[in-house]
N, C-alpha and C positions, 0 to 999 in steps of 0.2 A: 583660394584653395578650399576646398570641400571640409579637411581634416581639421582644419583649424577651426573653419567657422562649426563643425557638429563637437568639437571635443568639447569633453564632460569637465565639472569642473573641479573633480576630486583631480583632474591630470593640469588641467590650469595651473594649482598648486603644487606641481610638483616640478623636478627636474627636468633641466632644457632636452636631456637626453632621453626621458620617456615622452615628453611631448612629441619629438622628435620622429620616434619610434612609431606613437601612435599617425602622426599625420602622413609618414610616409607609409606604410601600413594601409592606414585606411584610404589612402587616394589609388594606391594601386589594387586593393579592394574593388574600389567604386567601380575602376575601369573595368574589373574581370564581371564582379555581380550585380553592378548597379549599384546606387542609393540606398540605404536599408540597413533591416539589422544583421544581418548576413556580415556586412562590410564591416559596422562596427564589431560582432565579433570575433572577426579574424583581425581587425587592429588591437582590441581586446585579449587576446592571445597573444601577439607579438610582445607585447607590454608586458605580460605575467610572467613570459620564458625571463624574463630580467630586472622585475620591478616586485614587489607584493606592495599592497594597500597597508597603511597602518596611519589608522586615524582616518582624516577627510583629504588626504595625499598621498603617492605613491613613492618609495623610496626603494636602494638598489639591492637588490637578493646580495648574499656573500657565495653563489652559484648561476650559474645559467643552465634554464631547465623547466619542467613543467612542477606547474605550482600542486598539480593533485591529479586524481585519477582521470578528470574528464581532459586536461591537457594530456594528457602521457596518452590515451588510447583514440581522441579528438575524433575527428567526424562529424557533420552534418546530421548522418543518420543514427549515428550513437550519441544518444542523449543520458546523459550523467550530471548529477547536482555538482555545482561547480562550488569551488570555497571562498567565492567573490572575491577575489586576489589576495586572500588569506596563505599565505605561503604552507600549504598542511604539506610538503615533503620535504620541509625544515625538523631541526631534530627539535623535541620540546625542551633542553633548555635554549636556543632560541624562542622560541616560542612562547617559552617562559617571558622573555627577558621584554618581549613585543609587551603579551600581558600587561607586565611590571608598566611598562612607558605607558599603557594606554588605562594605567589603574582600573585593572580588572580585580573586581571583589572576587574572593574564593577562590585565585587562582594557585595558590599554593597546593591543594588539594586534588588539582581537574588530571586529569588523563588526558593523553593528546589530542583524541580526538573533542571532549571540552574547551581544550582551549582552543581549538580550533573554531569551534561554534560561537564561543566567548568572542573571541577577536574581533569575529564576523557583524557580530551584533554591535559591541565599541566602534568600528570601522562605521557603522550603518548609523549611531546616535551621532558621532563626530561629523560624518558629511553634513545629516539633517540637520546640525546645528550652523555650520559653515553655510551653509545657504537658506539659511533662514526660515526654515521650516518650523 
């Protein structure tokens, strides 16, 4: 299977049920777009309506739903910065609480959309340190 052998390994480490999501997703993908990043993004979306990133693994929203603006209005031809499966349409004290797990300095302080960026960037040190970057 396509989805298994392309999955990323921040979903490796995660639950049997985003893997899951992801490979069935991206195989029926592959067959509509072809090979590409087209496919992984649309397996990429599947995942975020039910998972957000936290850390170098994906774990399960307390919602199903689009994680931020570029989910919720989606499209090919509408391109919007995405919150790399940062759940930004979480309330911040969630968000807070992600923060607190992923020992974000200053987050006592941040505004949502901070810790949204915050998160983002902790998510992004944790994978590169998981795979040995």
């Amino acid at each position: 299977m396509p989805g298994r052998e392309d999955m990323p390994s921040t979903l490796r480490r995660s639950p049997d049920k985003a893997r899951r999501t992801w490979e069935k997703t991206h195989d029926s993908a592959v067959e509509t777009y072809g090979e590409g990043e087209r496919s992984h993004r649309t397996a990429f979306a599947a995942v975020k309506h039910q998972f957000e990133k936290v850390g170098d693994h994906w774990e399960p929203k307390g919602r199903k739903g689009p994680s931020d603006r570029q989910a919720a209005g989606g499209g090919p031809e509408r391109r919007a910065p995405t919150a790399s499966g940062v759940d930004a349409n979480a309330t911040k004290d969630h968000l807070m609480s992600v923060a607190r797990e992923l020992d974000v300095p200053g987050r006592s302080s941040m505004t949502k959309p901070e810790l949204v960026k915050a998160i983002e960037k902790a998510n992004d040190r944790a994978t590169r340190k998981a795979r040995g970057d």
